[in-house]
C-alpha positions as CSV (number, residue, x, y, z in Angstrom):
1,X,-62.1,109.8,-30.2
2,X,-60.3,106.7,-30.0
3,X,-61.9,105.1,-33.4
4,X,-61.0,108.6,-35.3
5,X,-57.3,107.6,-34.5
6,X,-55.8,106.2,-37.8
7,X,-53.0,104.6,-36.2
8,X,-54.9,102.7,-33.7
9,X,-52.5,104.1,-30.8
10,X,-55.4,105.2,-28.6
11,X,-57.8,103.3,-25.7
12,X,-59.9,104.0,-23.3
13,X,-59.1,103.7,-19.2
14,X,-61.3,104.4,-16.8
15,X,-63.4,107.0,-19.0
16,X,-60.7,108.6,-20.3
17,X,-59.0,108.5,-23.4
18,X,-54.7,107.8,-23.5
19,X,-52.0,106.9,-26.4
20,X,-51.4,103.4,-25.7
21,X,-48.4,103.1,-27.9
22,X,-46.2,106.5,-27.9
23,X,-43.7,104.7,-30.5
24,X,-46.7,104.3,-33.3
25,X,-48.5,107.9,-32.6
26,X,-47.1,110.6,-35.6
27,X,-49.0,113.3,-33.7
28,X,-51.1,113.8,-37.4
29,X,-53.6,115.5,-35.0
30,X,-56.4,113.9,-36.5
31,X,-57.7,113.5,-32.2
32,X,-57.5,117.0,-32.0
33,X,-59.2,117.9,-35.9
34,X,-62.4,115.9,-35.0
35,X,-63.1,117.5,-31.2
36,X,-61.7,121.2,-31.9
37,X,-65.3,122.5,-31.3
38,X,-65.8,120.4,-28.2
39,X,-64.7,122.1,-24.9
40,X,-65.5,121.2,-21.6
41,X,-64.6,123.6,-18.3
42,X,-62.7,125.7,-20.6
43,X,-60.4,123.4,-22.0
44,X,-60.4,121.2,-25.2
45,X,-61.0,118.0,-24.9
46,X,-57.8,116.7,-26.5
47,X,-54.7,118.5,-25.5
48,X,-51.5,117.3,-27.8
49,X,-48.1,118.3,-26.0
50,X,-44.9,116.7,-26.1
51,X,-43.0,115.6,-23.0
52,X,-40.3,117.5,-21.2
53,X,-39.3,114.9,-19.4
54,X,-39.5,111.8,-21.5
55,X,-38.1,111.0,-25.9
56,X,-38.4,108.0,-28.2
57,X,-35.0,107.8,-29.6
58,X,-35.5,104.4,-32.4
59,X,-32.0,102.8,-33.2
60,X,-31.8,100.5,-36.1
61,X,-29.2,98.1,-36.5
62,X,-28.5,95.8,-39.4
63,X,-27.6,93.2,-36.6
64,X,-24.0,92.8,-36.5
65,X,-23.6,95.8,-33.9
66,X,-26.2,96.3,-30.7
67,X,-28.2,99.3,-30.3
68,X,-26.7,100.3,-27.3
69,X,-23.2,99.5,-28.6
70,X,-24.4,102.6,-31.5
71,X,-25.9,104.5,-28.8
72,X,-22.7,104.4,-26.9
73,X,-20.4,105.1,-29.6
74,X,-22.7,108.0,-31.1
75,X,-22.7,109.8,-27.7
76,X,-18.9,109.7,-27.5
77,X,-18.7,111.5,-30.5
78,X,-21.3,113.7,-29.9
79,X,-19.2,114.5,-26.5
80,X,-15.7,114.8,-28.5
81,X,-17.2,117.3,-31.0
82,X,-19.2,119.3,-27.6
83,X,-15.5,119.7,-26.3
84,X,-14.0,120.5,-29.1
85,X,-16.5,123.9,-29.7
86,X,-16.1,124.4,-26.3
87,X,-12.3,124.5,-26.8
88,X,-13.0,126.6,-29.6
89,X,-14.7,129.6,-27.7
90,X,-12.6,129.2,-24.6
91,X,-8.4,128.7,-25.8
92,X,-6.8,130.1,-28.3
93,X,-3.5,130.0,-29.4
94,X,-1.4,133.5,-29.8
95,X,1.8,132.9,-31.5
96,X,2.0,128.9,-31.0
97,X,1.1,129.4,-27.4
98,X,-2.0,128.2,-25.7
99,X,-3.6,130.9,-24.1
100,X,-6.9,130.5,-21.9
101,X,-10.2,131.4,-20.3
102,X,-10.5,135.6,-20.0
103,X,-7.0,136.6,-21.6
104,X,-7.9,134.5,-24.9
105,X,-11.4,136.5,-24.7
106,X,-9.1,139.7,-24.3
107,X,-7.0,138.4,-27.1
108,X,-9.8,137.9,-29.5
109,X,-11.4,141.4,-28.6
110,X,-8.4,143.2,-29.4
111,X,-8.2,141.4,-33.0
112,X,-11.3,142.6,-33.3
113,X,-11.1,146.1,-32.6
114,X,-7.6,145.9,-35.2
115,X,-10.0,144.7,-37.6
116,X,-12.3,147.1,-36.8
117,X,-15.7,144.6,-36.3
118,X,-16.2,145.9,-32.9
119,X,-18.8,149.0,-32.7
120,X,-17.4,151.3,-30.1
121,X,-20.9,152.6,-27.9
């Protein structure tokens, strides 16, 4: 299995077969193509899942800014934009006035019904 790799990523430990370099394996699947007949127990031999609890995230600078200096500033904006659609679906503004929460739900219910969008049950 670990010479049908054509990435190289895979080795050997202990008997049993691991990626050695997550950042170089595309998941082409080419493991799992050669030993799809071969099951031992009731399980395939090769089992290709992705983590729940782990992601590569590759940053590429042109040098004059850090990674983590990107990183940082991409997650701020990515925060500013989260609060701004959750501003969206929770305030609303009724005649220049904020209104929040349940009554700007209320609010937008009742415009709905005016319109007629809302299918009465």
């Amino acid at each position: 299995i670990v010479d049908c790799c054509p990435r190289h990523v895979m080795k050997n430990v202990d008997g049993r077969v691991m990626v050695d370099d997550d950042y170089r394996c595309t998941m082409c699947r080419e493991c799992h193509r050669v030993t799809e007949d071969d099951i031992v127990d009731g399980e395939e031999i090769v089992s290709l899942r992705l983590s729940k609890r782990r992601a590569l995230l590759t940053i590429e600078s042109a040098g004059q800014v850090e990674p983590l200096a990107i990183l940082q500033a991409a997650l701020e904006i990515i925060e500013a934009k989260a609060k701004q659609v959750e501003h969206r679906f929770t305030n609303k503004t009724v005649g220049g006035e904020l209104i929040e929460g349940e009554e700007a739900e209320a609010e937008a219910e009742a415009e709905e019904e005016e319109e007629g969008d809302v299918e009465m049950g």
